[in-house]
mmCIF file of the N, C-alpha and C atoms, coordinates in Angstrom:
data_MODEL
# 
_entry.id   MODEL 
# 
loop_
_atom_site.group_PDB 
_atom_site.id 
_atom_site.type_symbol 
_atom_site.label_atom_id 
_atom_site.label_alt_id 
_atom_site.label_comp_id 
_atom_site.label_asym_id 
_atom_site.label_entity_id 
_atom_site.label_seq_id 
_atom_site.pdbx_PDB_ins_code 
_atom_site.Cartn_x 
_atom_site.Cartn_y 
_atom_site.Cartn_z 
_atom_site.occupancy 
_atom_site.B_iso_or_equiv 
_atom_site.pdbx_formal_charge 
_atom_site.auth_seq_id 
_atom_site.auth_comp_id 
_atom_site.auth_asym_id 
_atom_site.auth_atom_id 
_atom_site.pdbx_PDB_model_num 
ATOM 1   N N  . UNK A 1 1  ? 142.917 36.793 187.676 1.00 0.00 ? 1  UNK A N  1 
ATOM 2   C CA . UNK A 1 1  ? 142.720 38.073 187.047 1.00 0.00 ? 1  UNK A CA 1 
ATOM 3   C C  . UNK A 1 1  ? 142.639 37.903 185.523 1.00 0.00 ? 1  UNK A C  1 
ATOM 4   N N  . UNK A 1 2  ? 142.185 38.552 184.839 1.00 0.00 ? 2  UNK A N  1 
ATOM 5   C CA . UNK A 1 2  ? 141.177 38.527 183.256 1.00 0.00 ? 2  UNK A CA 1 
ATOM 6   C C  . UNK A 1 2  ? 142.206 39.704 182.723 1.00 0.00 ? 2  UNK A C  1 
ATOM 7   N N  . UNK A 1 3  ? 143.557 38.980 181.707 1.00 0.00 ? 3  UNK A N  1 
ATOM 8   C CA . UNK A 1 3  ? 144.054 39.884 181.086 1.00 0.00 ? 3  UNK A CA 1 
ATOM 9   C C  . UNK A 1 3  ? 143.946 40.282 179.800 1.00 0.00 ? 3  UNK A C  1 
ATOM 10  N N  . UNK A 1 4  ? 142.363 40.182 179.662 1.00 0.00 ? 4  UNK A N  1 
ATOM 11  C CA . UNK A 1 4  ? 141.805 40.534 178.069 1.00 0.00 ? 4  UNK A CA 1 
ATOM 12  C C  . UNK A 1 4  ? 142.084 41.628 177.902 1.00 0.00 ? 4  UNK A C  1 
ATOM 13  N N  . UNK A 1 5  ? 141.970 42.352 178.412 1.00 0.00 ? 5  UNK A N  1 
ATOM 14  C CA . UNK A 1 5  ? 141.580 44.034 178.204 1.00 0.00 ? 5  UNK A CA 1 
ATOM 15  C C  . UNK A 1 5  ? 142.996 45.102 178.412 1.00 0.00 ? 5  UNK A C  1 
ATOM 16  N N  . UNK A 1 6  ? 144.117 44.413 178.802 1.00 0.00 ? 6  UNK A N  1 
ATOM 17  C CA . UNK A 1 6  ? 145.717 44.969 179.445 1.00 0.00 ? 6  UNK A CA 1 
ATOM 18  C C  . UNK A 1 6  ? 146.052 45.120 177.627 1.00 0.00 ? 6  UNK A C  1 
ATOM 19  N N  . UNK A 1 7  ? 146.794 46.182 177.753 1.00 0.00 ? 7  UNK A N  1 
ATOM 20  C CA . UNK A 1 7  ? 147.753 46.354 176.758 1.00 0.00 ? 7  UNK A CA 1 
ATOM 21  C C  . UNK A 1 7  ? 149.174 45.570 176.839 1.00 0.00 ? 7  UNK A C  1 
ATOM 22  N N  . UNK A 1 8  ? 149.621 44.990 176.248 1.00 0.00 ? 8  UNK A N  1 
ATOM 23  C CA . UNK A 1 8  ? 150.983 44.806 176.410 1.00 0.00 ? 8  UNK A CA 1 
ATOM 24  C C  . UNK A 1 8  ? 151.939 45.098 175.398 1.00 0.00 ? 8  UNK A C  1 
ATOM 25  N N  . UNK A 1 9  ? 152.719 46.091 175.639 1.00 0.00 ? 9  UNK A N  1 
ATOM 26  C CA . UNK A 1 9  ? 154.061 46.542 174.547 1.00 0.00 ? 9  UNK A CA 1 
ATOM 27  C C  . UNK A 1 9  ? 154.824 45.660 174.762 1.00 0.00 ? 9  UNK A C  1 
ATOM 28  N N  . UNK A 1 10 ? 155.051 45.614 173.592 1.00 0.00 ? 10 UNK A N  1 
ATOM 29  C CA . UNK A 1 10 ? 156.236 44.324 173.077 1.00 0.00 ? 10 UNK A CA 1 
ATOM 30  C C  . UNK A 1 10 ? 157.058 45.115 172.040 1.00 0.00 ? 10 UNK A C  1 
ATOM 31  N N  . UNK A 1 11 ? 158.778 44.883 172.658 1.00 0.00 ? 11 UNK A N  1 
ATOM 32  C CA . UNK A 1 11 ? 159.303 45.455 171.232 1.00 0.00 ? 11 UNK A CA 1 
ATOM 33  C C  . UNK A 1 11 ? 159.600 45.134 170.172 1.00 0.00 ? 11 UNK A C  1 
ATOM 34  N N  . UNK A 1 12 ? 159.702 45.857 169.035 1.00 0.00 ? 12 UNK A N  1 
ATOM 35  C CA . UNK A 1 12 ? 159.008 45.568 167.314 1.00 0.00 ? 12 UNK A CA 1 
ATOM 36  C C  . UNK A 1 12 ? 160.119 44.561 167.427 1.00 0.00 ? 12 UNK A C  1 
ATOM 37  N N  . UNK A 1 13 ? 159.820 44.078 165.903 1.00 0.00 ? 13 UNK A N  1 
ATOM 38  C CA . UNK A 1 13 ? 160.789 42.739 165.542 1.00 0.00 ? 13 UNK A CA 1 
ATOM 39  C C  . UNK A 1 13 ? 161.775 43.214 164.331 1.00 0.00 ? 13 UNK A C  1 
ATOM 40  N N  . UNK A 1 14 ? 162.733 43.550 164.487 1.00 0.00 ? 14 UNK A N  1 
ATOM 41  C CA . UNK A 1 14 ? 163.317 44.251 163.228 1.00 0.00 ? 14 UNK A CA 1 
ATOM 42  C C  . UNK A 1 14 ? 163.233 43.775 162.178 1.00 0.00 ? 14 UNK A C  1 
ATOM 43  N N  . UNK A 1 15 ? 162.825 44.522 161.091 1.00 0.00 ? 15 UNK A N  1 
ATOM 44  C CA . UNK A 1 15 ? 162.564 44.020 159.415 1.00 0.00 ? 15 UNK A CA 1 
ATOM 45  C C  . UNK A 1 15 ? 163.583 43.730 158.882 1.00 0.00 ? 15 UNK A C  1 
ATOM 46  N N  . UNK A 1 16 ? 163.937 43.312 158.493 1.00 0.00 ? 16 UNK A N  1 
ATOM 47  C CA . UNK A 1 16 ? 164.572 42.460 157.258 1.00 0.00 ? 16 UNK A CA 1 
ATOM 48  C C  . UNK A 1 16 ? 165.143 43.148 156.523 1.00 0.00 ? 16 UNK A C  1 
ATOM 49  N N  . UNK A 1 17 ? 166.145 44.312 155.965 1.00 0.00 ? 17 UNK A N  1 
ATOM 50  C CA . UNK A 1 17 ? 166.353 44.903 154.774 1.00 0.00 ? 17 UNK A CA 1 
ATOM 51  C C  . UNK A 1 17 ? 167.107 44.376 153.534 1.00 0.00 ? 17 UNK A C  1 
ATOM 52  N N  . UNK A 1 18 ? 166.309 44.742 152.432 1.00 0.00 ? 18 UNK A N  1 
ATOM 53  C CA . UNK A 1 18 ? 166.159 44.160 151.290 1.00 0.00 ? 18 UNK A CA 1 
ATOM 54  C C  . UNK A 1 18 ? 167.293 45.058 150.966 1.00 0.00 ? 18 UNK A C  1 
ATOM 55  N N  . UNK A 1 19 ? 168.598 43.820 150.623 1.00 0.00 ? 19 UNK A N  1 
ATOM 56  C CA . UNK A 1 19 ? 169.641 44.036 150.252 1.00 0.00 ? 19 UNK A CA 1 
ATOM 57  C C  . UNK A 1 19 ? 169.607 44.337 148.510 1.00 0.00 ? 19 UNK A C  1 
ATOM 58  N N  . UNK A 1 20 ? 170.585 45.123 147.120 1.00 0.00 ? 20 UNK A N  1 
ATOM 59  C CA . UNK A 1 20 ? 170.126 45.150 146.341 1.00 0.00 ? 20 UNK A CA 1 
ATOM 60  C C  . UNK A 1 20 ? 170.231 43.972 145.635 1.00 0.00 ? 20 UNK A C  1 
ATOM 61  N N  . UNK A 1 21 ? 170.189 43.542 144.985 1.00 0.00 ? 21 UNK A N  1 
ATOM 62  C CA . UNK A 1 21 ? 170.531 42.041 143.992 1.00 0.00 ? 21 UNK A CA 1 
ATOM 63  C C  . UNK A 1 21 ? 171.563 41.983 143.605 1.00 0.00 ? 21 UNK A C  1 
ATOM 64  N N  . UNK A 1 22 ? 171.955 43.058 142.341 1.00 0.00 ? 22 UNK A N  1 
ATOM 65  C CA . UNK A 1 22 ? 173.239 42.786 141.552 1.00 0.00 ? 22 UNK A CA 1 
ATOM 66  C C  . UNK A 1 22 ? 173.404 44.451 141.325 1.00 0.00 ? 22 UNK A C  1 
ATOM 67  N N  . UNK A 1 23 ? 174.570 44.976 142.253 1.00 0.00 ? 23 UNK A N  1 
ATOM 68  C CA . UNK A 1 23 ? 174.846 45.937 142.130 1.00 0.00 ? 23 UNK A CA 1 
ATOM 69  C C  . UNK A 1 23 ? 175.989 46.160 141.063 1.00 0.00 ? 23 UNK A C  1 
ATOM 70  N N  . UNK A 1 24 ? 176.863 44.835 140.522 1.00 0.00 ? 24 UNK A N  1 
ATOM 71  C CA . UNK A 1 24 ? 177.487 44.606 139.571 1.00 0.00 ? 24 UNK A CA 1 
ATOM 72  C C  . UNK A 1 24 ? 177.359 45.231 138.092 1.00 0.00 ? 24 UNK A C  1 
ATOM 73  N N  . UNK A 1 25 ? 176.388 44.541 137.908 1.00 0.00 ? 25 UNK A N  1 
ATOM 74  C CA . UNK A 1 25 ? 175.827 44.740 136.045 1.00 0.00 ? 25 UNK A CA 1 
ATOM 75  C C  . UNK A 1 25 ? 175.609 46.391 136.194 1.00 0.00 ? 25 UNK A C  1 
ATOM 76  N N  . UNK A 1 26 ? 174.817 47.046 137.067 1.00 0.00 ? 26 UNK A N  1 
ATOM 77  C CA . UNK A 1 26 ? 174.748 48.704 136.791 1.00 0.00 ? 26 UNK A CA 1 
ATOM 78  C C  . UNK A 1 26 ? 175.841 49.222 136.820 1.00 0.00 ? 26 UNK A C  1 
ATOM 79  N N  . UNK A 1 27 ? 177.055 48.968 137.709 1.00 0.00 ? 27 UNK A N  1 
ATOM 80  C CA . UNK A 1 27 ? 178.420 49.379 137.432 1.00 0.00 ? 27 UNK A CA 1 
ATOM 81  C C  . UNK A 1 27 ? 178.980 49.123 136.110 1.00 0.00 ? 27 UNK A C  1 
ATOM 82  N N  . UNK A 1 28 ? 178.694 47.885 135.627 1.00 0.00 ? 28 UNK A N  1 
ATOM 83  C CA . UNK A 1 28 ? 179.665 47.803 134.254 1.00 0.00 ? 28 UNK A CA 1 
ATOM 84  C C  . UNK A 1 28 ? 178.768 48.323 133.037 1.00 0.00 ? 28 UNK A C  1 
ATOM 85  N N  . UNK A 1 29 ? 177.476 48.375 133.132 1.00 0.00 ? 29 UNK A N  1 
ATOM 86  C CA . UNK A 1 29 ? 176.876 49.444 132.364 1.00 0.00 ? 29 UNK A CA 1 
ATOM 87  C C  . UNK A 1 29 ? 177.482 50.469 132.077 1.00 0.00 ? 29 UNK A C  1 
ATOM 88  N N  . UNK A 1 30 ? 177.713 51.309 133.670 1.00 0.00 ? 30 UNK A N  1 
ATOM 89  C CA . UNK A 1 30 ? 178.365 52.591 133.248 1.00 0.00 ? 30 UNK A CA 1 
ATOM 90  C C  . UNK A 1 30 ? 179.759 52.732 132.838 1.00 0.00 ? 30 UNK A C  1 
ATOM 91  N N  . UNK A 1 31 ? 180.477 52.022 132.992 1.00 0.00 ? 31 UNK A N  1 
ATOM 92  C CA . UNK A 1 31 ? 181.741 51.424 132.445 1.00 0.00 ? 31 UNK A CA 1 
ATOM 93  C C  . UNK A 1 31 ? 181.562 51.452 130.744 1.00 0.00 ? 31 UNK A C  1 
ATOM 94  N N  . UNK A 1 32 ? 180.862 50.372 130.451 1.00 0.00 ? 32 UNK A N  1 
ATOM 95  C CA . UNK A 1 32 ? 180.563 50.109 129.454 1.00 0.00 ? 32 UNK A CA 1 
ATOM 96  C C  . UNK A 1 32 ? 179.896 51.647 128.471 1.00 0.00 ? 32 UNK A C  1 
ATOM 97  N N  . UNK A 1 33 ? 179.516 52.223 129.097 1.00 0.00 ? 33 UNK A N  1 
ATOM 98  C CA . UNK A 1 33 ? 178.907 53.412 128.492 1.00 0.00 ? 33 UNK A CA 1 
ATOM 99  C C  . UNK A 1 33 ? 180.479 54.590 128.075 1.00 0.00 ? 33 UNK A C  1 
ATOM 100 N N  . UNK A 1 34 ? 180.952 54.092 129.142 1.00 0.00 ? 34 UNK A N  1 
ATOM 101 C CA . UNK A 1 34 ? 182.228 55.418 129.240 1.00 0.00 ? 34 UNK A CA 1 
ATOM 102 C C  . UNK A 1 34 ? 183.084 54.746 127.815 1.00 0.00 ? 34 UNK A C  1 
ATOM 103 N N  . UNK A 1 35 ? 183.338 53.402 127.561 1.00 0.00 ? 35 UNK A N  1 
ATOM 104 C CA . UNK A 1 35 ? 184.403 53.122 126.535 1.00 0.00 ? 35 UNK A CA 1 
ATOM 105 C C  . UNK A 1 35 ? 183.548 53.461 125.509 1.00 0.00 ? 35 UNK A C  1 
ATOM 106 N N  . UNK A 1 36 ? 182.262 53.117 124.862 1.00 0.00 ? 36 UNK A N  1 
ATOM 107 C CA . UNK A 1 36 ? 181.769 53.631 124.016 1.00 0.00 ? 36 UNK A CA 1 
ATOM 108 C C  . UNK A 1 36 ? 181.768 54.788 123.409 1.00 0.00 ? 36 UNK A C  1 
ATOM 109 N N  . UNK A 1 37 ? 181.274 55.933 124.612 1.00 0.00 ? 37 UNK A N  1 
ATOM 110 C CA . UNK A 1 37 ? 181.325 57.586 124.522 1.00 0.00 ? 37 UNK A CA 1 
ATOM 111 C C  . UNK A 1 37 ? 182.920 57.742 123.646 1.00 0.00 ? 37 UNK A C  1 
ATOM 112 N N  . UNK A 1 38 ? 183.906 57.016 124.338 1.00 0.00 ? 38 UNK A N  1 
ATOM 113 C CA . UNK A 1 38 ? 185.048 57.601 123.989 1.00 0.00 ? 38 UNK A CA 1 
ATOM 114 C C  . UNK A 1 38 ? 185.732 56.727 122.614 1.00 0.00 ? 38 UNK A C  1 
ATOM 115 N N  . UNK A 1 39 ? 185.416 55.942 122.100 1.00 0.00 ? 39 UNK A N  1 
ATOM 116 C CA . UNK A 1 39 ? 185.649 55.129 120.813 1.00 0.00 ? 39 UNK A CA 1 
ATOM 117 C C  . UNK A 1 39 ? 184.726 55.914 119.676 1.00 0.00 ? 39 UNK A C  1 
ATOM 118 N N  . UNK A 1 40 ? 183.077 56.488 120.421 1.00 0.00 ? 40 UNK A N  1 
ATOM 119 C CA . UNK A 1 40 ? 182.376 57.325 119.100 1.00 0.00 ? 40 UNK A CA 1 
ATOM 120 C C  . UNK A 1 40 ? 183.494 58.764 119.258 1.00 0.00 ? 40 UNK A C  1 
ATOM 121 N N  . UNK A 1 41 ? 184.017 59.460 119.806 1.00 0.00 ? 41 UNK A N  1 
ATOM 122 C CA . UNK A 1 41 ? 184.615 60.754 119.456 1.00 0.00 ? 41 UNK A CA 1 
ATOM 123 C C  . UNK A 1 41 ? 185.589 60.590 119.060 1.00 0.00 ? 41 UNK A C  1 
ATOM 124 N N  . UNK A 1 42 ? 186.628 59.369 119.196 1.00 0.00 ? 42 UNK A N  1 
ATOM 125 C CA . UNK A 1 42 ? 187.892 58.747 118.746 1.00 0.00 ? 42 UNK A CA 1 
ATOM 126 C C  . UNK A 1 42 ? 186.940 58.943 116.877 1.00 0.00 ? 42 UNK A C  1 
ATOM 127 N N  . UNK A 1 43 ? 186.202 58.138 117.039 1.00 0.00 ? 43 UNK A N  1 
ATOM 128 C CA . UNK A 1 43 ? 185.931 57.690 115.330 1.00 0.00 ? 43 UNK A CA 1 
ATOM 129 C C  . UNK A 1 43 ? 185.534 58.676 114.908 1.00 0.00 ? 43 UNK A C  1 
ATOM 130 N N  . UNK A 1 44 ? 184.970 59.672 115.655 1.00 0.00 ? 44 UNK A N  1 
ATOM 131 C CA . UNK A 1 44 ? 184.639 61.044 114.699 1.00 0.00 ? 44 UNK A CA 1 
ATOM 132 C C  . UNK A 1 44 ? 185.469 62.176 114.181 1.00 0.00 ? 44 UNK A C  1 
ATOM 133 N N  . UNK A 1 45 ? 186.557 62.289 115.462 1.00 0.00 ? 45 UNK A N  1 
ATOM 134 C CA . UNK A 1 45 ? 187.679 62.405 114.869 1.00 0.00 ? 45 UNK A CA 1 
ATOM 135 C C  . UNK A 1 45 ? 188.817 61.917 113.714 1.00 0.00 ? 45 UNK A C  1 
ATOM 136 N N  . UNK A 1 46 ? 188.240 61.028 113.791 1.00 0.00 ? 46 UNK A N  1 
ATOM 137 C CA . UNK A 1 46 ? 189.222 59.887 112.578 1.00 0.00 ? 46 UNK A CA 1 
ATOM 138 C C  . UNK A 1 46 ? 188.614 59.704 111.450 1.00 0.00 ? 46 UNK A C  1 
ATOM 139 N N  . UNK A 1 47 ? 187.382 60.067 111.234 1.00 0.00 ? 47 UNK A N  1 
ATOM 140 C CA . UNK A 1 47 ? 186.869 59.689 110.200 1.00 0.00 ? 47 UNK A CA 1 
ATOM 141 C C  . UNK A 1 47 ? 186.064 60.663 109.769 1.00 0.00 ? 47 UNK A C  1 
ATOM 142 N N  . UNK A 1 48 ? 185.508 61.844 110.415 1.00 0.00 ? 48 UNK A N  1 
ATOM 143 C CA . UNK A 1 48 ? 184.150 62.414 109.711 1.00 0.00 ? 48 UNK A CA 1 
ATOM 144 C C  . UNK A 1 48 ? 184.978 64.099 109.957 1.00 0.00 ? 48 UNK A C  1 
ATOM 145 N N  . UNK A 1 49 ? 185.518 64.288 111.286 1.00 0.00 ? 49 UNK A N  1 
ATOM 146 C CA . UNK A 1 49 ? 186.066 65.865 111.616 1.00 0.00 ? 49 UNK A CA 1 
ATOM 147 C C  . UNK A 1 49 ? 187.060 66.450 110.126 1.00 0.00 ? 49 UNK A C  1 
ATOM 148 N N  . UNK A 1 50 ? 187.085 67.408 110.135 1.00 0.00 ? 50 UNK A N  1 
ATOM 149 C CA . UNK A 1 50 ? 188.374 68.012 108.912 1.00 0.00 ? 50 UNK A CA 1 
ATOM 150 C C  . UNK A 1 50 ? 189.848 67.633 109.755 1.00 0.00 ? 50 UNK A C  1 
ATOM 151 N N  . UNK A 1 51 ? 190.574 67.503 108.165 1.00 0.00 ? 51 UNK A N  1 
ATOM 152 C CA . UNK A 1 51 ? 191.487 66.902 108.814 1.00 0.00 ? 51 UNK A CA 1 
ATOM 153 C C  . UNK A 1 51 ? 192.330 68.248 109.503 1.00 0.00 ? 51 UNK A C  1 
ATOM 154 N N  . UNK A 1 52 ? 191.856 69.431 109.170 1.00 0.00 ? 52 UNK A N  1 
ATOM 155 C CA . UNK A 1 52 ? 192.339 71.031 109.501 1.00 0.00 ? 52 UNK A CA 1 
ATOM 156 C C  . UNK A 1 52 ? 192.561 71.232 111.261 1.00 0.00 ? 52 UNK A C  1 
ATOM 157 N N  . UNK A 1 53 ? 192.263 70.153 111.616 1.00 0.00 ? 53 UNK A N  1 
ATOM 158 C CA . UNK A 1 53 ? 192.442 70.542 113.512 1.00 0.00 ? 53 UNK A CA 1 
ATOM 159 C C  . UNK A 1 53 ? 193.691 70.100 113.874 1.00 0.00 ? 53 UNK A C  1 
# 
């Protein structure tokens, strides 16, 4: 028998998921962003605000 012409389902081959790289460095970014934010309002307070507060 000539099984050119038969369909055959086959089940898929699961893909691969692309894990992220370095989820690290974007965390300490935002880290890094938070001590900043709070050292510029420290210094603006300390140095530029009236001393009246």
């Amino acid at each position: 028998m000539n099984d050119n012409n038969v369909l055959k389902f086959e089940p898929r081959k699961p893909k691969q998921e692309k894990k992220p790289v370095a989820p690290g460095p974007k965390k300490g970014l935002v880290w890094l962003a938070v001590v900043v934010v709070i050292a510029l309002v420290w210094a603006y307070y300390q140095f530029v605000a009236p001393a009246s507060l």
